[in-house]
N, CA, C and O atoms as CSV, one atom per row, in Angstrom:
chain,resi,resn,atom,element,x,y,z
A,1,UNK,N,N,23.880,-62.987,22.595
A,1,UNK,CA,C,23.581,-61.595,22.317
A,1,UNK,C,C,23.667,-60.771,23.597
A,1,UNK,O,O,23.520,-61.374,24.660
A,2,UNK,N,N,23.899,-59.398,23.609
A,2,UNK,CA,C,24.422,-58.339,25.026
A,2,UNK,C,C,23.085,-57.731,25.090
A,2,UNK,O,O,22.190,-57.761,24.246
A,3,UNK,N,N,23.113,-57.230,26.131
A,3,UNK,CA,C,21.770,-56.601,26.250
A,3,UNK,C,C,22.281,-55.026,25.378
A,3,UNK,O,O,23.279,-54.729,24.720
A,4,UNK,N,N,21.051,-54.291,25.775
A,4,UNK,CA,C,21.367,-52.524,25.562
A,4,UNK,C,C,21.304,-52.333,26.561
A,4,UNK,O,O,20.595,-52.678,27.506
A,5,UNK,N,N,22.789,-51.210,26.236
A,5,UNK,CA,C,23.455,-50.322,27.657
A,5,UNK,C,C,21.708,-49.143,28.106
A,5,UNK,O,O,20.798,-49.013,27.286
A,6,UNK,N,N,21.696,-48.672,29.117
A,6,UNK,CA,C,20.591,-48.263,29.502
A,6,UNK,C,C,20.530,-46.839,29.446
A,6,UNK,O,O,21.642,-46.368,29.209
A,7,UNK,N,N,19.733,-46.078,29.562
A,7,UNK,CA,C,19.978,-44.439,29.031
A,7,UNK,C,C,19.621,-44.176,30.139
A,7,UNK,O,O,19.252,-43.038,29.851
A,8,UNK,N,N,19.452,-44.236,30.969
A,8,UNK,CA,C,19.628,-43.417,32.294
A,8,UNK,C,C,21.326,-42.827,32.283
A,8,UNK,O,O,22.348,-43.427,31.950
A,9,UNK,N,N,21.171,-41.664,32.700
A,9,UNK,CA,C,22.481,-40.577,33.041
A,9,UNK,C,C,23.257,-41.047,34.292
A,9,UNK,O,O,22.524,-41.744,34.995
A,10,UNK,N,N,24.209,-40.930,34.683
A,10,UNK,CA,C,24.792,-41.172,36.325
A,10,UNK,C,C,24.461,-39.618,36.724
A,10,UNK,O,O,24.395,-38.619,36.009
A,11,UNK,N,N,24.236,-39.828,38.460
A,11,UNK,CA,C,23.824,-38.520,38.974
A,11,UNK,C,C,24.579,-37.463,38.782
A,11,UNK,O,O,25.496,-37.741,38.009
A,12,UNK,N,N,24.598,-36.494,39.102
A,12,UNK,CA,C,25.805,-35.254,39.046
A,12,UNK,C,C,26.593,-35.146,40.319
A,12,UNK,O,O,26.360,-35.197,41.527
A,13,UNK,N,N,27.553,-34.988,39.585
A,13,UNK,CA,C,28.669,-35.185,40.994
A,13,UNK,C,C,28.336,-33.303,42.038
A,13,UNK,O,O,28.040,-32.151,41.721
A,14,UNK,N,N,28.578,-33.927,43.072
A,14,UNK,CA,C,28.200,-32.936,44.188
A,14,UNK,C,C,29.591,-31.580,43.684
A,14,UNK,O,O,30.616,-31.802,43.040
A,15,UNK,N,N,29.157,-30.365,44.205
A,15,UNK,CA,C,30.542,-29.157,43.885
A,15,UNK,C,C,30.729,-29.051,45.082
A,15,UNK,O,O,29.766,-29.144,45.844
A,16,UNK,N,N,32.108,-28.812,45.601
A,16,UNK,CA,C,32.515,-28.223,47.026
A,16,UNK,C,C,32.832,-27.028,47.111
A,16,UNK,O,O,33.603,-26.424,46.365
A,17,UNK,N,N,32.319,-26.664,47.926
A,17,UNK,CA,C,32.342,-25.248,48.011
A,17,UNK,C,C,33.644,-24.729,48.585
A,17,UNK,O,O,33.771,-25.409,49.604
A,18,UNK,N,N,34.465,-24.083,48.529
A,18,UNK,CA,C,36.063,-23.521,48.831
A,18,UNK,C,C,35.747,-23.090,50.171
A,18,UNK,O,O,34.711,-22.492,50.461
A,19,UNK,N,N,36.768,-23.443,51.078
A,19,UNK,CA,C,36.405,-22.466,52.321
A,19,UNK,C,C,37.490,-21.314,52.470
A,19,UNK,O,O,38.546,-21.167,51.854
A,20,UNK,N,N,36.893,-20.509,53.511
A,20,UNK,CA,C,37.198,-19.154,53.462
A,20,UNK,C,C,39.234,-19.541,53.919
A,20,UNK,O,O,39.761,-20.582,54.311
A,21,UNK,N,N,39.789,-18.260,53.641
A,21,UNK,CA,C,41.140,-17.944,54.142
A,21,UNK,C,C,41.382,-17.055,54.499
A,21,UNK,O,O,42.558,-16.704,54.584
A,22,UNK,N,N,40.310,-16.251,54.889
A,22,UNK,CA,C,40.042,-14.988,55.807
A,22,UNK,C,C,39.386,-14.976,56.607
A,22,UNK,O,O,38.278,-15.486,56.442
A,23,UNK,N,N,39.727,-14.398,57.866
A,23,UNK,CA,C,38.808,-14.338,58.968
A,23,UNK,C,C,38.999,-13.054,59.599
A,23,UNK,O,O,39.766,-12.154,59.257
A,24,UNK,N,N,38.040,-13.103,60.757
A,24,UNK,CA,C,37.843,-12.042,61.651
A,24,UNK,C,C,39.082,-12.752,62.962
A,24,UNK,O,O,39.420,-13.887,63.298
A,25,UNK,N,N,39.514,-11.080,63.462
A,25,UNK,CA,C,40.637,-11.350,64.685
A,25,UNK,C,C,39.401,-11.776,65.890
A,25,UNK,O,O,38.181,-11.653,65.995
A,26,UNK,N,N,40.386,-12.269,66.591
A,26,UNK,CA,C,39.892,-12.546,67.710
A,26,UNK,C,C,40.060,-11.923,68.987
A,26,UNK,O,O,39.571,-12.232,70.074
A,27,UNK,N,N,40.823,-11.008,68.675
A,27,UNK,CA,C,41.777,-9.938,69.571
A,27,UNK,C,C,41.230,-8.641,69.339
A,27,UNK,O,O,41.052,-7.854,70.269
A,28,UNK,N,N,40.965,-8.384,68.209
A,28,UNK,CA,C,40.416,-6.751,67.690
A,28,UNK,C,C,39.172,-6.809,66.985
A,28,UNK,O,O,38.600,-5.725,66.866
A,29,UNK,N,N,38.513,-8.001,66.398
A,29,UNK,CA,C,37.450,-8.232,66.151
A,29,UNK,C,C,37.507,-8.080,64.947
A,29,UNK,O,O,36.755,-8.840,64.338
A,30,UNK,N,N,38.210,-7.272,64.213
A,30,UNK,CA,C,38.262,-6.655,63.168
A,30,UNK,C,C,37.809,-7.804,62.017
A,30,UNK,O,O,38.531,-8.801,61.983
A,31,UNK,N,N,36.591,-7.749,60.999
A,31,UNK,CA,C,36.612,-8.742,59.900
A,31,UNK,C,C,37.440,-8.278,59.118
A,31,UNK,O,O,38.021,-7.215,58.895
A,32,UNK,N,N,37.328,-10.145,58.424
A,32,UNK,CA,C,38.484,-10.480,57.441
A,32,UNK,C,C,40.037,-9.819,57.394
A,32,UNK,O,O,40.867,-9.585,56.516
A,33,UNK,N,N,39.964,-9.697,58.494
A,33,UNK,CA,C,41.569,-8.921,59.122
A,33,UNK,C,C,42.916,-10.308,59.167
A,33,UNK,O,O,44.008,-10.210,58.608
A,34,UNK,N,N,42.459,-11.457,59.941
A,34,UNK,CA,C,43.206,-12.646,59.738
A,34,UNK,C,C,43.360,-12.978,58.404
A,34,UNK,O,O,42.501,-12.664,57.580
A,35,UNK,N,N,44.382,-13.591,58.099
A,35,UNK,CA,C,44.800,-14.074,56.867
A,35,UNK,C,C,45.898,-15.416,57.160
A,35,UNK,O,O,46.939,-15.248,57.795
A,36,UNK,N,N,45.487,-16.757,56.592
A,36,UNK,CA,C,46.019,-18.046,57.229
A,36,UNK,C,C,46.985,-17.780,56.312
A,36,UNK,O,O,46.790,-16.981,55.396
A,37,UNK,N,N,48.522,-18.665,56.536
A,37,UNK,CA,C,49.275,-19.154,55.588
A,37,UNK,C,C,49.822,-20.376,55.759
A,37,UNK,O,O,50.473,-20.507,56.796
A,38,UNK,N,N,49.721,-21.606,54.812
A,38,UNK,CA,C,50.566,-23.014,55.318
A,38,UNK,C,C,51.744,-23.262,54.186
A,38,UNK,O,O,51.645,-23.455,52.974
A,39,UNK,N,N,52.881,-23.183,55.039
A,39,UNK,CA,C,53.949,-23.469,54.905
A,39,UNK,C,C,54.258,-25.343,54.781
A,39,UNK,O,O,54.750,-26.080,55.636
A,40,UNK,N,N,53.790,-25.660,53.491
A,40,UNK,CA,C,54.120,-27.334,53.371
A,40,UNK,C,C,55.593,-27.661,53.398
A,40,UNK,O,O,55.792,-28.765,53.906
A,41,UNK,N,N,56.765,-26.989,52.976
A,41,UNK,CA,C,57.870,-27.059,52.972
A,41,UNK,C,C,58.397,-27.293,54.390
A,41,UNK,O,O,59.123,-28.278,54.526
A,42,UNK,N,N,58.172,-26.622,55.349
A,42,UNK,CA,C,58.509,-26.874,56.824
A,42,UNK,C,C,57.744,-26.863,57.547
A,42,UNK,O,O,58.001,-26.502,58.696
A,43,UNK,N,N,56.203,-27.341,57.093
A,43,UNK,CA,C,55.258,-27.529,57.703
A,43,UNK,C,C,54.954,-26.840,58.999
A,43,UNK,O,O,55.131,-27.230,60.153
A,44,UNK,N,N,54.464,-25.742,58.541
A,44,UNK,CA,C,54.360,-24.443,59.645
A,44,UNK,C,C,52.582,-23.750,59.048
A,44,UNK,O,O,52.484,-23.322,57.897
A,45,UNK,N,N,51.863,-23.749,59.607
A,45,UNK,CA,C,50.837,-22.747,59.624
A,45,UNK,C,C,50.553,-21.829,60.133
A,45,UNK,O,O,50.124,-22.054,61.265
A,46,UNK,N,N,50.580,-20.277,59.718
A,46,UNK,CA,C,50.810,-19.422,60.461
A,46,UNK,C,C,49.189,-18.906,60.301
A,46,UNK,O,O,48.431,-19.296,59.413
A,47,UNK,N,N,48.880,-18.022,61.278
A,47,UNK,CA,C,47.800,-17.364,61.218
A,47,UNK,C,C,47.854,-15.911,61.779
A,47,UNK,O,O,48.210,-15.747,62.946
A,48,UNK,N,N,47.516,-14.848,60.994
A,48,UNK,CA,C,48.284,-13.359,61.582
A,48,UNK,C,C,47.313,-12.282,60.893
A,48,UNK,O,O,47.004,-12.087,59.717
A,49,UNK,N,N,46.952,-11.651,62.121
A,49,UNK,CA,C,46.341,-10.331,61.557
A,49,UNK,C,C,46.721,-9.161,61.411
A,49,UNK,O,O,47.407,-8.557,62.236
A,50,UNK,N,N,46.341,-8.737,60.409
A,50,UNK,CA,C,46.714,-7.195,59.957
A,50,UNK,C,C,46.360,-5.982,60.613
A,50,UNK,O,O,46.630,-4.925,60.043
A,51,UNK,N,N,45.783,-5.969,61.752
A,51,UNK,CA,C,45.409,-4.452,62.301
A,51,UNK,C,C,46.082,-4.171,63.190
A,51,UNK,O,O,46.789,-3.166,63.267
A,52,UNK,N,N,45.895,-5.447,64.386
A,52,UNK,CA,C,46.920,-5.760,65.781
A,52,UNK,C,C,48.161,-6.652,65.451
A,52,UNK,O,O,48.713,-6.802,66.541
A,53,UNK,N,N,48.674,-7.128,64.772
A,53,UNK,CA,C,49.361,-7.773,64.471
A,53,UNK,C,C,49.925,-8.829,65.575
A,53,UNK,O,O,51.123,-9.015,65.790
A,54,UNK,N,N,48.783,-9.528,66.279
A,54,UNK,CA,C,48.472,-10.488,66.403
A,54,UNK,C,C,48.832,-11.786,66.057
A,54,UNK,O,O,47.995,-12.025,65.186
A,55,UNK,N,N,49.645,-12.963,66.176
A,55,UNK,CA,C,49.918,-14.272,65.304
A,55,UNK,C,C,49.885,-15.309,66.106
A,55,UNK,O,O,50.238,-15.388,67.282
A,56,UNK,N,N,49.251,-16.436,65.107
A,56,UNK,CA,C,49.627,-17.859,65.911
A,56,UNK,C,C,50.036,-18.921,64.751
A,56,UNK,O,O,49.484,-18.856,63.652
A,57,UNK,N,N,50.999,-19.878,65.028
A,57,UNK,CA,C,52.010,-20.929,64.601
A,57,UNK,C,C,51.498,-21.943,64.867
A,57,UNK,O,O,51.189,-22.028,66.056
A,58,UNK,N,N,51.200,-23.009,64.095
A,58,UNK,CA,C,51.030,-24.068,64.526
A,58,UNK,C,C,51.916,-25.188,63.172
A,58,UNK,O,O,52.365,-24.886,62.066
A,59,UNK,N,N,51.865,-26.561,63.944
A,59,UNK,CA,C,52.330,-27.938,62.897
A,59,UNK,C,C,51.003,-27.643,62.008
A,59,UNK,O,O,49.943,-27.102,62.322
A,60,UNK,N,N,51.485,-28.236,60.699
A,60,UNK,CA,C,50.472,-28.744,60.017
A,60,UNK,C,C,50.470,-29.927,59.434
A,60,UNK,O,O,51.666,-30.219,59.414
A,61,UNK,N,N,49.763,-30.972,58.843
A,61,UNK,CA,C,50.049,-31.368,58.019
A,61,UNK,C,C,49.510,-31.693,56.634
A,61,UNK,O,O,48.977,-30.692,56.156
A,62,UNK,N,N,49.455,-32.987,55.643
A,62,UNK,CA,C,49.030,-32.077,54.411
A,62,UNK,C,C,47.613,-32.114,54.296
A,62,UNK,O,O,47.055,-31.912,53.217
A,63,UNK,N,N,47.066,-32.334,55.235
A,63,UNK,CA,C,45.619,-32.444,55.014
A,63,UNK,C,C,44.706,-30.829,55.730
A,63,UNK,O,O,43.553,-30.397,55.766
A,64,UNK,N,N,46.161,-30.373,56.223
A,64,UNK,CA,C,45.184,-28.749,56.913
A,64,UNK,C,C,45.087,-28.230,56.100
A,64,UNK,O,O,45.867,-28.330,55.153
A,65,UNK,N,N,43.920,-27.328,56.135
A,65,UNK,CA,C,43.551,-26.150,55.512
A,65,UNK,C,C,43.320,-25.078,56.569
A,65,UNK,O,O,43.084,-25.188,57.773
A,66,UNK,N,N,43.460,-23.954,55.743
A,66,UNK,CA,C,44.061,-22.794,56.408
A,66,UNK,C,C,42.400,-21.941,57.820
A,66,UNK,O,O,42.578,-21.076,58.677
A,67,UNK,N,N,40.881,-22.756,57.430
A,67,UNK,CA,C,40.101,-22.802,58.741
A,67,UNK,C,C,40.480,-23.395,60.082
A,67,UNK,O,O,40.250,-22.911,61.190
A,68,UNK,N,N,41.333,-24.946,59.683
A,68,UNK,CA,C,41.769,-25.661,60.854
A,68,UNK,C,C,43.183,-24.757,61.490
A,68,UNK,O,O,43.530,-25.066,62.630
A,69,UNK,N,N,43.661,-24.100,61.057
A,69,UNK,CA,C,44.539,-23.287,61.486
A,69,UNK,C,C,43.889,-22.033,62.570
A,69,UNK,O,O,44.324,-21.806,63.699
A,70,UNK,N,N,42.735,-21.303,61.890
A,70,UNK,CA,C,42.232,-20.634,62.467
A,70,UNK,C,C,41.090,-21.227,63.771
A,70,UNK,O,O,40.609,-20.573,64.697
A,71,UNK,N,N,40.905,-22.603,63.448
A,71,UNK,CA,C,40.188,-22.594,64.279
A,71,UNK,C,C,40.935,-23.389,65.792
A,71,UNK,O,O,40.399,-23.485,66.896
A,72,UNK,N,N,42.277,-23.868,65.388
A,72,UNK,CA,C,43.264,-24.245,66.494
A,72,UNK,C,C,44.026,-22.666,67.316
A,72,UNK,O,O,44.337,-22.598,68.505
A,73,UNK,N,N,44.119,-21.980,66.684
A,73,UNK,CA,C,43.982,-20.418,67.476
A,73,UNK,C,C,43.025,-20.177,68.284
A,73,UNK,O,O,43.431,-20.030,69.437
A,74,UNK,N,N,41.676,-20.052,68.126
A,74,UNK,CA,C,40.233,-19.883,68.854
A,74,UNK,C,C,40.380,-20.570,69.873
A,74,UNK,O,O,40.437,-20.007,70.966
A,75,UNK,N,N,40.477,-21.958,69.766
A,75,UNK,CA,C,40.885,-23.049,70.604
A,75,UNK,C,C,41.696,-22.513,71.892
A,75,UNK,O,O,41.440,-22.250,73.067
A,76,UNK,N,N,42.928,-22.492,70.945
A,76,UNK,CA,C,43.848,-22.089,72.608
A,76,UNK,C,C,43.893,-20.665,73.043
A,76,UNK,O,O,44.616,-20.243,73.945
A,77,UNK,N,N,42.941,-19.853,72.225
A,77,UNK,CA,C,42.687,-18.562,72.849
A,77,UNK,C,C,41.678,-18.692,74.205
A,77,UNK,O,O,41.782,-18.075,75.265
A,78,UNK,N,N,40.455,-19.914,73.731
A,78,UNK,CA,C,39.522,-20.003,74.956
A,78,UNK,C,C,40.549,-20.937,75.906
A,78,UNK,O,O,41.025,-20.124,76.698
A,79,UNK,N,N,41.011,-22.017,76.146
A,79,UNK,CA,C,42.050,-22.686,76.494
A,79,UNK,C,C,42.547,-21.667,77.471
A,79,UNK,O,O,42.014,-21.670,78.580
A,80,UNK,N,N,43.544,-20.748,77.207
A,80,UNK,CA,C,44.426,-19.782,77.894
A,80,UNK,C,C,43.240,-18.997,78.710
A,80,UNK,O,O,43.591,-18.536,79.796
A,81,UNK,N,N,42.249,-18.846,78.424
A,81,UNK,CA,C,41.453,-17.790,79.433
A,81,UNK,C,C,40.866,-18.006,80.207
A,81,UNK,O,O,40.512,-17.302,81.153
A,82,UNK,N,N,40.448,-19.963,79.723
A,82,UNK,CA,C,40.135,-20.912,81.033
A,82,UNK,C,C,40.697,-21.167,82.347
A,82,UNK,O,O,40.292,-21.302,83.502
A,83,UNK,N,N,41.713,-21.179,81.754
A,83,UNK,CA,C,42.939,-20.894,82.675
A,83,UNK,C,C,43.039,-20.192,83.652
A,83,UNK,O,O,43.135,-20.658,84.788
A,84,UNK,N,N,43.032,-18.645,83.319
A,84,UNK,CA,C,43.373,-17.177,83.968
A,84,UNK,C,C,42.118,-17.295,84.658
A,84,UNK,O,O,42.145,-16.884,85.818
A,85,UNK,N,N,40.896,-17.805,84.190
A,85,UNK,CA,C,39.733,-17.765,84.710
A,85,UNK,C,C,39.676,-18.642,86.426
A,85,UNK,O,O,39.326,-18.293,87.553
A,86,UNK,N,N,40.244,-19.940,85.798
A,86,UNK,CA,C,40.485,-21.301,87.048
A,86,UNK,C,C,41.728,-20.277,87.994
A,86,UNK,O,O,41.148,-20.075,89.061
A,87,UNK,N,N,42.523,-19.876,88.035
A,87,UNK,CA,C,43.990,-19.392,88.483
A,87,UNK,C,C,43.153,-18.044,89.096
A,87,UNK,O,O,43.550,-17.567,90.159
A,88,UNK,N,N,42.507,-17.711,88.711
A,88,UNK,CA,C,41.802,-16.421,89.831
A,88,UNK,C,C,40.935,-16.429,90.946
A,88,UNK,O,O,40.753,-15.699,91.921
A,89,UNK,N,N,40.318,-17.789,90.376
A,89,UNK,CA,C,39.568,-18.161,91.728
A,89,UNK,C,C,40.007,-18.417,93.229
A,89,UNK,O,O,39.164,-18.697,94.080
């Protein structure tokens, strides 16, 4: 003889929350002015704002989403100023 299946529920599956595809420039400050785009076809991620018209390009691949785009911009924005910063001394 089988036992009985048990009435306890399985937990609820967790929701993920969407992340943003807008951001604030980093150049003009301006919110939600950036707007990411990934190009899977020739694997290009662009990131470009609408006030200053501003852009940065990067590889992607299929696991980016369009924050890691924005946040590899930030990156080599502080990157480049480290720079100008070290080079003035």
């Amino acid at each position: 003889m089988g036992k009985r299946k048990s009435s306890a529920k399985a937990p609820p599956k967790k929701r993920m929350d969407k992340l943003d595809t807008v951001f604030s420039c980093p150049f003009c400050n301006h919110g939600t002015s950036v707007e990411c785009r990934i190009d899977m076809k020739n694997l290009i991620g662009e990131a470009s704002c609408r006030i200053c018209q501003e852009s940065f390009s990067t590889t992607v691949t299929a696991l980016t989403e369009p924050i890691d785009i924005y946040s590899e911009w930030i990156d080599e924005c502080e990157r480049v100023n480290n720079l100008e910063d070290d080079g003035a001394e």
